[in-house]
Structures are given as structure tokens and as C-alpha cells.
C-alpha positions as CSV (number, residue, x, y, z in Angstrom):
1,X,91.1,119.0,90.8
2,X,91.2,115.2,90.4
3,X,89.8,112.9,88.0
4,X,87.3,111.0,89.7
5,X,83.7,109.9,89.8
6,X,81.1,107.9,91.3
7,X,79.8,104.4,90.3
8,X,77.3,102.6,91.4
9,X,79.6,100.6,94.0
10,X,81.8,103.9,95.4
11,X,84.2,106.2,93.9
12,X,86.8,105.5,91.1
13,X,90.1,108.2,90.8
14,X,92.9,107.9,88.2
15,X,95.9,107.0,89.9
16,X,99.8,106.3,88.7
17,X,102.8,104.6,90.0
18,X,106.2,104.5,89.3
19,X,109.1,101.9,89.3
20,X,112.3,103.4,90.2
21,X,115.4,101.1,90.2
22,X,118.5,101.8,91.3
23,X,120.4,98.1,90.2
24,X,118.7,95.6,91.6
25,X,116.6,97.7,94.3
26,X,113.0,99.1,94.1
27,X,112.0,102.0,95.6
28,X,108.7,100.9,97.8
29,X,107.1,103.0,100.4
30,X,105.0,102.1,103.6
31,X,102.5,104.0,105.3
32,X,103.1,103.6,109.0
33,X,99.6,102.4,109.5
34,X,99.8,100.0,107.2
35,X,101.7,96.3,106.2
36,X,101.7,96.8,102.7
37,X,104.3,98.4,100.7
38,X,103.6,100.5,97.4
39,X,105.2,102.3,94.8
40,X,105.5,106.0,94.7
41,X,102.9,108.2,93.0
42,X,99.5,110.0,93.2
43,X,96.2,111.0,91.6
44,X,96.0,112.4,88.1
45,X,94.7,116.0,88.0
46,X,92.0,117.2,85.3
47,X,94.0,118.4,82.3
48,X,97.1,117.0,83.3
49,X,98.9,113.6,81.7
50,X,100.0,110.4,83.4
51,X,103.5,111.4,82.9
52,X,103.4,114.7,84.2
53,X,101.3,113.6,87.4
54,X,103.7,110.8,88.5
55,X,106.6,113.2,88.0
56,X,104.9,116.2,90.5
């Protein structure tokens, strides 16, 4: 289960990212149906640390 919940103006979830170099190069990932680039990770689950999620 994730750690989320509702405000007043929508829905806030606890996401992390991660920075992975290799030299000089980032690691960035696009969804096809988007411009944007992001870094890689995911939502943090309930009982689990930042850490651990962005490494699963």
C-alpha cells in the first residue's frame, strides 16, 4: 500500500528519486507520452523507508 492522502486541493503520495551517474552522464528517463525527462524512482509504500523504496 502507498503513503498517500487527500487534501483539500487533490491527492498528495510520497514519492523518491534517484541520481545515478556514471562520469559525467545522468541517467533520465522519458515516458513516450511525454516531453519531460525524470529521474528514476517510485512511490513509498506504508512501512517501508525512502531508501528501500527507491532501491525496489
Amino acid at each position: 500500500m502507498d503513503i498517500k492522502f487527500e487534501t483539500g486541493e487533490g491527492v498528495f503520495s510520497v514519492r523518491v528519486r534517484a541520481m545515478i551517474l556514471n562520469g559525467d552522464k545522468i541517467l533520465a528517463m522519458r515516458d513516450e507520452n511525454s516531453p519531460y525527462h525524470y529521474l528514476p524512482g517510485g512511490k513509498v509504500e506504508v512501512g517501508e523507508t525512502a531508501e528501500e523504496a527507491v532501491l525496489r
